[in-house]
C-alpha positions in Angstrom: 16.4 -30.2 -42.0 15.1 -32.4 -40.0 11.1 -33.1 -38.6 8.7 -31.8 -40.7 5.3 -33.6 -40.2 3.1 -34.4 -36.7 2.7 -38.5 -37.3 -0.9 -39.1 -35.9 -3.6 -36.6 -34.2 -5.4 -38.8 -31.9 -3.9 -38.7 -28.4 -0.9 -36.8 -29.7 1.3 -34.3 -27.4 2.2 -32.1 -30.6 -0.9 -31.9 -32.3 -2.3 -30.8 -29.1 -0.2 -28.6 -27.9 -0.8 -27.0 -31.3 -4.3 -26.8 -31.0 -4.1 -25.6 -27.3 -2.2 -22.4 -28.6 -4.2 -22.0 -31.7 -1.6 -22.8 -34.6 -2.9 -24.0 -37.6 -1.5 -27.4 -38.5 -2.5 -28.1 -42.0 -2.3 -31.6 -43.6 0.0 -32.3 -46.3 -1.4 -33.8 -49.1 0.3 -34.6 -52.1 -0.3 -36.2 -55.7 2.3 -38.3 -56.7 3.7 -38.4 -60.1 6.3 -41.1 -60.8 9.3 -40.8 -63.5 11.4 -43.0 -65.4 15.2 -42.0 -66.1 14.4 -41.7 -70.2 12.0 -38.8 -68.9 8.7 -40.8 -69.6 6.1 -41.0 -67.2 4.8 -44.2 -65.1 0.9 -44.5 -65.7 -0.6 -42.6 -63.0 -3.9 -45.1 -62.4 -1.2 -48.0 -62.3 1.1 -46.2 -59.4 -1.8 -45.3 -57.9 -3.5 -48.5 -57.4 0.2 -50.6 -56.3 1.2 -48.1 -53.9 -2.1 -47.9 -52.2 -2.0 -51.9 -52.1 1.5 -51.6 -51.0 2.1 -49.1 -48.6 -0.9 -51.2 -45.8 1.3 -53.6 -46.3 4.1 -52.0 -43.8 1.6 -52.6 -41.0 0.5 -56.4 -42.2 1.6 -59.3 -39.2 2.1 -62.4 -41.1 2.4 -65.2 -38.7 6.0 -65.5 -38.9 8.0 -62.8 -38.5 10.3 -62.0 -41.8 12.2 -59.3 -43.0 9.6 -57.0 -44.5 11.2 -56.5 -47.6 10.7 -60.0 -48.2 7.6 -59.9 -47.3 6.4 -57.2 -49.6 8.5 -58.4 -52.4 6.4 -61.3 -52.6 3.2 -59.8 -51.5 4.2 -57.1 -54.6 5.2 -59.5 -57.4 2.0 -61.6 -56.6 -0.2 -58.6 -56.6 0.8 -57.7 -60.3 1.0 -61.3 -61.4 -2.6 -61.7 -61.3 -3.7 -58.3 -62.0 -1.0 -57.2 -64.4 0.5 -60.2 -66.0 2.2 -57.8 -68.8 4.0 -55.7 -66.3 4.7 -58.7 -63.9 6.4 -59.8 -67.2 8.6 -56.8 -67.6 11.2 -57.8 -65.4 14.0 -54.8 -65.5 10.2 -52.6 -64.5 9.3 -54.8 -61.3 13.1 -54.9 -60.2 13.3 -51.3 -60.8 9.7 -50.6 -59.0 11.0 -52.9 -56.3 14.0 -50.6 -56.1 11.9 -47.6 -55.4 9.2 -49.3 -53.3 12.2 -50.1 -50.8 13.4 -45.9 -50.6 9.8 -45.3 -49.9 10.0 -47.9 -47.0 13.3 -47.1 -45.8 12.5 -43.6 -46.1 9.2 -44.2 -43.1 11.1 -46.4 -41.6 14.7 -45.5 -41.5 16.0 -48.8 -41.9 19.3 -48.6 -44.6 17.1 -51.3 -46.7 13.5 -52.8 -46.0 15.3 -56.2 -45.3 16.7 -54.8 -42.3 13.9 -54.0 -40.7 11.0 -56.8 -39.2 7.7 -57.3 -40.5 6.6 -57.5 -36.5 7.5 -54.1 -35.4 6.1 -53.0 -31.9 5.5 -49.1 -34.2 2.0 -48.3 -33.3 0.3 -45.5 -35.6 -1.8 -42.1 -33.6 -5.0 -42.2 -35.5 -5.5 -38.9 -38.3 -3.5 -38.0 -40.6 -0.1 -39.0 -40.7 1.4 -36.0 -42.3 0.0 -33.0 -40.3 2.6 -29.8 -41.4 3.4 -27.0 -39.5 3.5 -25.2 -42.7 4.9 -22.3 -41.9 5.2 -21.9 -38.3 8.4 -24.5 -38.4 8.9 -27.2 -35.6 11.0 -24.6 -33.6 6.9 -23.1 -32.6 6.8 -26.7 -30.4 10.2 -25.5 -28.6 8.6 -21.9 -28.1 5.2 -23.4 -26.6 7.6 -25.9 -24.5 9.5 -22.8 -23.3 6.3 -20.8 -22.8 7.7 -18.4 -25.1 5.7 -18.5 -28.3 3.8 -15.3 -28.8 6.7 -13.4 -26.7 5.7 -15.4 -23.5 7.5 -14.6 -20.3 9.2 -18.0 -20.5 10.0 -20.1 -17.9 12.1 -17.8 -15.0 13.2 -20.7 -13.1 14.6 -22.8 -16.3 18.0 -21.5 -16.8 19.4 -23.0 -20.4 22.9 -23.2 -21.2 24.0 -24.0 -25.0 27.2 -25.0 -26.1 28.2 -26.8 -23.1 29.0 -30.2 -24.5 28.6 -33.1 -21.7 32.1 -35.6 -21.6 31.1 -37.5 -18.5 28.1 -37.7 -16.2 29.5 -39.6 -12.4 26.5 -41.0 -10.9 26.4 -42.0 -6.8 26.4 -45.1 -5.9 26.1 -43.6 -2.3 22.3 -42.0 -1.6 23.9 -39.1 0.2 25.9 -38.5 -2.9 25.0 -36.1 -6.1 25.2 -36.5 -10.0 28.4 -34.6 -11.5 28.0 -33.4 -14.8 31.2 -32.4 -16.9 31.6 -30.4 -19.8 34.3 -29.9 -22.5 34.9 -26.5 -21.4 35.8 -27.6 -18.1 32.5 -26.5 -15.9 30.9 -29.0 -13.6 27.2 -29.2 -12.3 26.3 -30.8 -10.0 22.1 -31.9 -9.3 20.3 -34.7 -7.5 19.3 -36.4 -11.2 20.1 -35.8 -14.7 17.5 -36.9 -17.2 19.4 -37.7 -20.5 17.7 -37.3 -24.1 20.7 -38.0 -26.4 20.0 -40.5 -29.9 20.7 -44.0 -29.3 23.4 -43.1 -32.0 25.3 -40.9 -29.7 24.9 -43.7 -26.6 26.1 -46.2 -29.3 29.4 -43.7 -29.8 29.8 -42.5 -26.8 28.6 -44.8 -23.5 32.1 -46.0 -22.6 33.3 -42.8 -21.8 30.5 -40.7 -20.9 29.2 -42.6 -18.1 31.0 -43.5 -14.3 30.9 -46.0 -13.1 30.5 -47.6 -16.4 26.4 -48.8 -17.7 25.5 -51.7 -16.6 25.5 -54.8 -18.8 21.8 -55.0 -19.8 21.6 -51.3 -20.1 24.7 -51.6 -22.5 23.1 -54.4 -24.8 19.8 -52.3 -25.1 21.6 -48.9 -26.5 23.7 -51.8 -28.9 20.5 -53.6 -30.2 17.9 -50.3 -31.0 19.2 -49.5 -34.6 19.3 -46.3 -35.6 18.8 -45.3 -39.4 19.8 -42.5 -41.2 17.2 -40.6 -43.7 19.0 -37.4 -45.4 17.5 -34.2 -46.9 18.9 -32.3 -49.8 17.0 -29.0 -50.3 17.4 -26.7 -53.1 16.3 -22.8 -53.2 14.7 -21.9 -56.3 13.5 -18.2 -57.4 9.8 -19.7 -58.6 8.5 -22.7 -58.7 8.9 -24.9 -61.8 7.6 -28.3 -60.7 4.3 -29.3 -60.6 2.7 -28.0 -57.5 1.5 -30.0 -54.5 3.1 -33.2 -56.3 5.6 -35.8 -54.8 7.9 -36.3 -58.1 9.6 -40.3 -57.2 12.1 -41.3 -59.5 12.5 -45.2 -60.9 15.5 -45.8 -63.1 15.8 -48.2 -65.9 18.7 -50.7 -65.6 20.4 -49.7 -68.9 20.3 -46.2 -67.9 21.6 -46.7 -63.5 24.1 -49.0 -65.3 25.5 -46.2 -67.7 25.7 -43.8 -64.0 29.4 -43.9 -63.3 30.7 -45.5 -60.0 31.4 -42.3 -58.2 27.6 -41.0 -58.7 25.5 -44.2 -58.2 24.6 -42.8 -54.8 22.2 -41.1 -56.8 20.1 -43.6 -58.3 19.7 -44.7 -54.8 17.2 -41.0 -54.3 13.7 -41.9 -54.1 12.2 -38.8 -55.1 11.8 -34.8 -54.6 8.7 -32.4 -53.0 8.1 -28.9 -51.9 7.7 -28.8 -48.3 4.6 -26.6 -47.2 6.9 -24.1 -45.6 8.5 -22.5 -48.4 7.3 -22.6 -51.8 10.4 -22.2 -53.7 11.9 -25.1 -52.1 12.4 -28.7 -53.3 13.2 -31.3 -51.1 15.1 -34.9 -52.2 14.9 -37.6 -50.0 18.3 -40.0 -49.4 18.8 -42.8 -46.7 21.3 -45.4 -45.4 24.2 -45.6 -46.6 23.7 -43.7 -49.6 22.7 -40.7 -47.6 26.4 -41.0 -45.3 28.2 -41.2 -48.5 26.2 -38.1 -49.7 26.7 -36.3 -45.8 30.7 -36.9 -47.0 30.9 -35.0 -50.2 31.3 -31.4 -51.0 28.7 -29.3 -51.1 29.0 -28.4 -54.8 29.0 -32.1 -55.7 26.2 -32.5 -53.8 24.1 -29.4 -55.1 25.4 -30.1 -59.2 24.5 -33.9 -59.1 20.9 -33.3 -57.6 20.4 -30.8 -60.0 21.6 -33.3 -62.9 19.4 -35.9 -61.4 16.4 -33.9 -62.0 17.3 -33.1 -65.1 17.3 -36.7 -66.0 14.2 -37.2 -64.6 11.6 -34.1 -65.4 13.5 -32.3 -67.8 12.1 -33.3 -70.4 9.7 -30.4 -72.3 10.6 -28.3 -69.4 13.5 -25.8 -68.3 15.1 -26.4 -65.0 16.4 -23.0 -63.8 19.8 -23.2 -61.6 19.3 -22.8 -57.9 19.7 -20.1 -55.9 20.1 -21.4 -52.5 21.2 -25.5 -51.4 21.0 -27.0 -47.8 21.5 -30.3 -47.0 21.1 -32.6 -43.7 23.8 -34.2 -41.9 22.0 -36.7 -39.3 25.2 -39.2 -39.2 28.1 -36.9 -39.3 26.7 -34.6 -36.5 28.3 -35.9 -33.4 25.2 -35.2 -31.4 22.6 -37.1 -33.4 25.0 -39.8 -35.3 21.8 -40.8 -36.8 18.1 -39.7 -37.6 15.8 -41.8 -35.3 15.2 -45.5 -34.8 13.9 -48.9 -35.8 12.8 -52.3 -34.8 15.5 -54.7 -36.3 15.3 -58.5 -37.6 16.4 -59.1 -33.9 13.5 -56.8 -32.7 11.1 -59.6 -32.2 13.2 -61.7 -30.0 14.2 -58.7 -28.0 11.2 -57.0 -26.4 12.7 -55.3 -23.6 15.5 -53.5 -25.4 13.5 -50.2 -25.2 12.1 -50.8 -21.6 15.7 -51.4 -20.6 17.1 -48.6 -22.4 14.4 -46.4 -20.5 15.2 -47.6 -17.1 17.1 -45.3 -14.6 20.2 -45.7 -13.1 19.6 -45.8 -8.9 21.6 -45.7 -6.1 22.0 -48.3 -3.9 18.8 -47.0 -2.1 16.6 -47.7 -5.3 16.5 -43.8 -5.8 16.3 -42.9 -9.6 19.9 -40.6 -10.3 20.4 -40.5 -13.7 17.2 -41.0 -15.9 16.4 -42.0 -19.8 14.4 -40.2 -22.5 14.7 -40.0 -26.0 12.6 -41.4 -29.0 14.2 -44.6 -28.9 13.6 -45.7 -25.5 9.6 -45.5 -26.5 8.0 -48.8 -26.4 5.8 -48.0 -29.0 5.8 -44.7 -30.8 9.7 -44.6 -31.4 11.2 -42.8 -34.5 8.8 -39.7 -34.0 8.6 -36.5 -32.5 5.3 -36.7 -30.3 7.0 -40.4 -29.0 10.3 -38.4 -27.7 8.0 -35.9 -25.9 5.8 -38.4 -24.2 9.0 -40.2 -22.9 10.1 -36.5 -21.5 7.1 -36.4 -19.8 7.5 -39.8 -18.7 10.4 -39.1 -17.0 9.2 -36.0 -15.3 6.5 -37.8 -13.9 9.0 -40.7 -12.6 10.8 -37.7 -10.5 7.8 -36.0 -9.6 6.6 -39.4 -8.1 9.7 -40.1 -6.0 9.7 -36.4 -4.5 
């Protein structure tokens, strides 16, 4: 449901730990065949050579920054002006393409809509591949290496790990002498000399006001509102063979007439960029949904959910080909879970001006003898690799390191 791919290999705390412990992390490499809603297909040469003109374009620095939808828009729409006047003509295609182009963005990025995000992002990219899979070993095998318990380890006997035990309110000392509280909704207490905190900006966002006494400071409070956080959704369907076309990313681009004809109730699935089989399960076919079409979809019953996806591919590759009825359906719910409220973050329109908003958000509360008492980790508070797995651990490490120097 949630990570699925190691972003990077080059200097990467994931890839390896992988490699330390001799898993096999495979890269992911698909074809991509694109759909219209009539059930035709987009000429493969054509996709091929705008996306691979496109997608660089995510990491382009024009001199100003802009919002990076506008950016590519008109980077886009001048590309196939002068190399393909007749589909630069073909305006319900290019607004359509444009339409997809932004799911794929949103979709890396996590912005609701590439307008929201900047084209001057501080997001810097690990060399290597950028979609290394687990395959399947699963991301839980990172947890088991962290825990020293992959390969029925001995684990960690000093660690003792309590789940369940959701935190209401964490009362940091002002007083050098004094010690962090932690309380839970069950009613225990513990009590330590720091707390190193690793909740989504999403949940800070929710929750800060309450959860911490004495209250965040002012600067610490501005941070945790600025960092967006995004929202990209999985819908996963179980089938009992495989039907699609193998080691192929299916993407979806309507035509107007047809996303017009889609009632109200179900436009939240025009708004799905596409569908692939994960490496870990070969039965399995994942659609991608983000932003706000992805909380509407987190809201509605599971049935609704499952039916219209499968209607959706219907629509799109069902033509000359029988699409049996799934067998098992899972989606992700990123925004509703109260302990995520989100999927991982991005640098805003209001990033550029705001450099320090991850810094500050990373900064430890101290007592009034400087000493570090309550202490931040988390994707988000990453300067540079946010939004990724290998940037939450190297800010957990981070941390360590900030106690281990004080001690």
């Amino acid at each position: 449901m949630g990570a699925e791919w190691i972003h990077g290999q080059d200097s990467s705390i994931t890839y390896n730990l992988a490699l330390q412990h001799n898993i096999s992390i495979q890269p992911q490499i698909l074809d991509t065949q694109t759909f219209r809603s009539d059930g035709s297909l987009v000429d493969g040469a054509f996709m091929d050579e705008v996306m691979r003109y496109a997608l660089p374009l995510m990491e382009a620095h024009p001199e100003k920054p802009e919002p990076l939808g506008v950016f590519m828009t008109r980077k886009i729409k001048t590309y196939l002006q002068d190399h393909y006047p007749s589909v630069y003509h073909d305006e319900d295609f290019v607004s359509e393409l444009l339409v997809f182009m932004d799911l794929i963005v949103d979709s890396h990025v996590g912005s609701a809509t590439w307008n929201d995000s900047t084209t001057h992002t501080q997001y810097k990219e690990l060399g290597g591949s950028q979609e290394m899979s687990w395959h399947s070993y699963g991301y839980k095998t990172l947890f088991e290496i962290l825990l020293n318990t992959y390969k029925n380890g001995t684990g960690l006997p000093t660690l003792t790990t309590e789940l369940h035990k959701e935190v209401t309110q964490i009362i940091w000392p002002q007083d050098p002498e004094g010690v962090v509280v932690v309380k839970c909704k069950d009613g225990a207490e513990y009590t330590a000399d720091n707390v190193i905190i690793t909740v989504s900006v999403g949940v800070l966002k929710e929750r800060h006001e309450s959860l911490f006494s004495p209250p965040l400071p002012q600067e610490k409070v501005d941070a945790i509102n600025g960092i967006p956080i995004g929202v990209v959704d999985k819908i996963v369907l179980l089938f009992n063979e495989t039907w699609w076309p193998n080691n192929t990313f299916m993407g979806f681009i309507w035509k107007g007439e047809d996303r017009r004809q889609v009632p109200e109730e179900d436009q939240w699935t025009t708004m799905i960029l596409g569908a692939n089989q994960p490496m870990s399960c070969e039965r399995a076919l994942t659609l991608w949904t983000n932003g706000e079409t992805a909380k509407h979809m987190e809201s509605l019953p599971e049935d609704v959910v499952r039916d219209k996806s499968m209607e959706l591919l219907k629509t799109f590759v069902g033509n000359n080909r029988t699409i049996p009825e799934p067998v098992g359906f899972l989606r992700s719910t990123w925004y509703s879970n109260p302990y995520t409220r989100g999927s991982y973050s991005f640098d805003s329109l209001a990033s550029p001006s705001q450099p320090a908003l991850r810094p500050t958000l990373a900064a430890p509360l101290v007592d009034s003898s400087g000493k570090s008492r309550v202490l931040f980790a988390g994707e988000a508070s990453n300067p540079t690799h946010y939004s990724t797995v290998h940037g939450a651990a190297e800010t957990g490490r981070r941390e360590a390191k900030r106690l281990l120097g004080s001690n």
